[in-house]
C-alpha positions in Angstrom: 169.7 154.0 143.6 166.0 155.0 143.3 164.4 154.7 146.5 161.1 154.7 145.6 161.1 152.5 142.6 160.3 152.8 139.1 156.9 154.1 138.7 154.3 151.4 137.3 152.6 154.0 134.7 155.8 154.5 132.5 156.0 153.0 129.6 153.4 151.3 127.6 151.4 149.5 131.0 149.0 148.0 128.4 150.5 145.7 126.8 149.3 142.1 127.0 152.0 139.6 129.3 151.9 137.7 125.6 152.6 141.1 123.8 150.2 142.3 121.1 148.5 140.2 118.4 150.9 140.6 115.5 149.6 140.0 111.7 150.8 136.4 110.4 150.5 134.6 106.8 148.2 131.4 107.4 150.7 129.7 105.3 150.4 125.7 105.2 151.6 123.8 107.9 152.3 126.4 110.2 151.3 125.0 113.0 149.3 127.6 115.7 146.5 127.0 118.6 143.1 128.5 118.3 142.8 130.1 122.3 139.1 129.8 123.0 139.3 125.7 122.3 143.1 125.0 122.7 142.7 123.4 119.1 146.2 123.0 118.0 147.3 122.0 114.7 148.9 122.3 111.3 147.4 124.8 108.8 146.5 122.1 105.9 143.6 124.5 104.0 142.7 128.0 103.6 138.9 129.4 101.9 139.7 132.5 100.8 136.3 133.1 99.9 134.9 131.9 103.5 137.7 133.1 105.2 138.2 130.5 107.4 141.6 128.4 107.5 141.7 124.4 109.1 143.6 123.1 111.5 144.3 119.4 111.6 145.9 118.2 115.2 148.3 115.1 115.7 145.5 112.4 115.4 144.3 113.9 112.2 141.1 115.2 113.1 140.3 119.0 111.9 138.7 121.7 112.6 137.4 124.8 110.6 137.7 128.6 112.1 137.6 132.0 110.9 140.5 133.3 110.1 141.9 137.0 111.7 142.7 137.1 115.9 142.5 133.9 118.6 145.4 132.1 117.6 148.9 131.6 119.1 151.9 131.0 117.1 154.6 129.5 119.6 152.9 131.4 122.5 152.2 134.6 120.9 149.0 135.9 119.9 148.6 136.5 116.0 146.4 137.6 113.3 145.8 135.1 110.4 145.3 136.3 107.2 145.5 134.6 104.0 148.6 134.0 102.8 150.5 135.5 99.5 151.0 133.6 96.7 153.3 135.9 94.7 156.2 132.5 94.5 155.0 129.8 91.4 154.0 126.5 92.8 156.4 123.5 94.1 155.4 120.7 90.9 154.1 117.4 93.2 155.9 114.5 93.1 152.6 112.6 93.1 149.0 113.2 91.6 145.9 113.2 93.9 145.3 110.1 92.8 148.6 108.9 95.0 150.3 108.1 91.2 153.5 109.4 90.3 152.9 112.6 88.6 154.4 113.3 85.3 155.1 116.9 84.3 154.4 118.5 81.6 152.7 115.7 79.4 150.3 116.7 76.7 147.0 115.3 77.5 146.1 112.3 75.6 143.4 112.5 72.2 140.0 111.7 74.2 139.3 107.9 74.1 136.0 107.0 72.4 135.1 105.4 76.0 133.8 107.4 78.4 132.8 107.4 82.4 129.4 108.6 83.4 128.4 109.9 87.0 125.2 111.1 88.2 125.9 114.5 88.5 127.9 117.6 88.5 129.5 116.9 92.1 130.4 114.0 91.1 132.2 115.1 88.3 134.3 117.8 90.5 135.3 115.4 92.7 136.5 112.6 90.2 138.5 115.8 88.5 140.1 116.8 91.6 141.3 113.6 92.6 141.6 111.8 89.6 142.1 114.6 86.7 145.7 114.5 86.0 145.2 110.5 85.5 142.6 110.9 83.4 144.3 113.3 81.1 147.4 111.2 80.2 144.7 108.3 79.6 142.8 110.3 77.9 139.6 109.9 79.5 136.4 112.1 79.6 134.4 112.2 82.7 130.0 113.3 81.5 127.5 114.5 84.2 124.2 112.5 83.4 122.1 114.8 86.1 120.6 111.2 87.3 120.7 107.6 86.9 116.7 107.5 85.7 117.5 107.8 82.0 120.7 106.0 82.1 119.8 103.1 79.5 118.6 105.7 76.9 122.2 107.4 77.4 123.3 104.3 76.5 121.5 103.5 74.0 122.6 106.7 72.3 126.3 106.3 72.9 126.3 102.7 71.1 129.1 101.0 73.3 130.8 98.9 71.8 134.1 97.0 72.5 136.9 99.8 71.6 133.5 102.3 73.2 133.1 101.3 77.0 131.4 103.3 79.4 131.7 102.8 83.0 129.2 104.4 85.1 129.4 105.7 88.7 125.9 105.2 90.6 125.6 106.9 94.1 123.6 104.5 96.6 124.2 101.6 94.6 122.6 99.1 97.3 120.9 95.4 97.3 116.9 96.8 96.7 117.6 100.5 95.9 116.1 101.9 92.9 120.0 102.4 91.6 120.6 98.8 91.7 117.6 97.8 89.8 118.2 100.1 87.1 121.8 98.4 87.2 120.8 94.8 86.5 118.7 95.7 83.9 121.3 97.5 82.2 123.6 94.8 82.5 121.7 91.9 81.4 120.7 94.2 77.9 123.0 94.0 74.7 125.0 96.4 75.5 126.0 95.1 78.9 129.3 93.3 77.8 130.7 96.9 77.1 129.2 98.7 80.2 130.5 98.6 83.3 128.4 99.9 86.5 129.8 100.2 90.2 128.8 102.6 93.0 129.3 103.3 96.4 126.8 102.9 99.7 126.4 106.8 99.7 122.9 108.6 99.4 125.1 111.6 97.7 128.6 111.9 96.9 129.2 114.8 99.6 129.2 111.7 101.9 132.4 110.4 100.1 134.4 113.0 101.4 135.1 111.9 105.4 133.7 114.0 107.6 137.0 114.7 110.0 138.4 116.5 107.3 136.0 119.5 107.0 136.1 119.6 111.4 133.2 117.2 112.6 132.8 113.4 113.6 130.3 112.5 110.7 127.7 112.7 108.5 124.3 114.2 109.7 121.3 111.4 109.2 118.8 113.1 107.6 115.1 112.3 108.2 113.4 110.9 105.0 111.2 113.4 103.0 113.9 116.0 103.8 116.0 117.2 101.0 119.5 115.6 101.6 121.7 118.1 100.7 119.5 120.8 102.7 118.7 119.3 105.6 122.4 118.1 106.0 123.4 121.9 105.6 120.9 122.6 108.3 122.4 120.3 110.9 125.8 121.1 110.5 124.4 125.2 110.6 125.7 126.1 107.2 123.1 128.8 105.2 120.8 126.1 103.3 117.9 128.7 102.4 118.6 128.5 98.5 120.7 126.6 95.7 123.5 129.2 96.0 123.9 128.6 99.4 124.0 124.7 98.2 126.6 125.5 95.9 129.1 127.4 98.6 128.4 124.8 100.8 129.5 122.1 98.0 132.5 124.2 97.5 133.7 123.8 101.2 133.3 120.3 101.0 135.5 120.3 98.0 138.2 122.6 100.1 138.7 120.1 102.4 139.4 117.3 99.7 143.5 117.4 99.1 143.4 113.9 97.4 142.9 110.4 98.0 143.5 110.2 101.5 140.2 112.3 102.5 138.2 110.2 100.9 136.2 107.2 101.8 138.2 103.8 100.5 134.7 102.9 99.4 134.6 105.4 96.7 138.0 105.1 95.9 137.9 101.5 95.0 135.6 102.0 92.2 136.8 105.0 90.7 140.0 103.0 89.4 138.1 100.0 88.9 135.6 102.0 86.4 138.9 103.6 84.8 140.9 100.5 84.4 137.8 98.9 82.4 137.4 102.1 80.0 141.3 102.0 79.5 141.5 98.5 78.7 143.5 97.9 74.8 
């Protein structure tokens, strides 16, 4: 029996009481808590190229952090990194869309209808969600870069009824420029064949809710401010130049897994614009 104890220097007296920080894969739906908030939640997203994963707790609110040390994984502290993707993908049972997916089907000749949005986030997003549909219809989705010259797009497409367009407007509301532009088109020659909904959005960004990329909503930007900008600015993402648009653009689209992180009010209209161009 040892009198005197065991001496508190031996061994390695430096070790955290939670033991050291130990590498982990930040593979999805691990579920870990970020210490300096107590944020606890499943992995649902990793940006490799931000390197920052999200964490979305039991009420479905998330939250973006860089990814490395301040997490706990059942009580002990770990390092995220990104995970390895050496194994091939599980094939989904359903599409983003929420349809039943269907492996392996050769996309369908393009229809001579088309869909037109206003621009070239609008087009990601409608092929993110909505691309696998599209294919087996046979749809193609065109970026118009605006809605100002919409009527002589249409007057070069020639619609007709086996050639409908539908066309996605963003901030298609009563007075707007967008909706005036609308009626016009619709009460023209062509309207028969030409189908034109929107959502309440000023940009398509806005589509995407808000609790999915880790805050409550939507900045209100001031008018005379560039929208995009001056919503990077508020939420403190870089907004100097158009690259720094684009990365932020591409976070957005991160956080978008399919139809259930975006707005009903953009879904809606979507499959209403390509049930009409499907139609026969």
């Amino acid at each position: 029996m040892d009198r005197y104890g065991t001496d508190v220097l031996s061994g390695d007296w430096k070790v955290p009481k939670r033991g050291r920080a130990v590498e982990t894969s930040a593979d999805l739906g691990l579920v870990v808590e970020e210490v300096t908030t107590d944020w606890c939640g499943e992995i649902v997203a990793v940006d490799r190229d931000l390197d920052t994963v999200t964490l979305e707790d039991r009420r479905r609110k998330r939250r973006t952090f860089p990814l490395g040390t301040g997490f706990l994984l059942e009580g002990k502290p770990v390092i995220l990194v990104p995970p390895v993707t050496n194994a091939g993908p599980v094939k989904p049972t359903r599409t983003a869309s929420g349809s039943i997916a269907v492996h392996d089907a050769k996309a369908r000749v393009a229809r001579a209808s088309r869909i037109f949005v206003e621009g070239r986030h609008d087009a990601e997003l409608v092929e993110k969600v909505w691309g696998d549909d599209l294919r087996i219809e046979g749809v193609v989705v065109e970026y118009l870069g605006g809605v100002d010259d919409l009527a002589d797009h249409l007057r070069h497409f020639k619609p007709a009824p086996n050639r409908r367009v539908g066309v996605l407007v963003d901030h298609l509301v009563p007075g707007s420029k967008e909706s005036r532009i609308a009626q016009n088109i619709m009460k023209s020659d062509v309207g028969k064949d030409v189908l034109i909904v929107g959502h309440p959005f000023i940009d398509i960004w806005q589509a995407v809710k808000p609790e999915r990329l880790g805050f409550q909503a939507w900045p209100k930007v001031p008018k005379g401010i560039d929208w995009k900008k001056g919503t990077c600015q508020q939420l403190g993402w870089p907004h100097r130049d158009q690259a720094d648009i684009a990365r932020a653009w591409k976070h957005i689209l991160g956080g978008v897994r399919g139809f259930q992180d975006l707005d009903p009010a953009l879904l809606g209209r979507v499959e209403e614009l390509i049930d009409f161009v499907t139609v026969g």
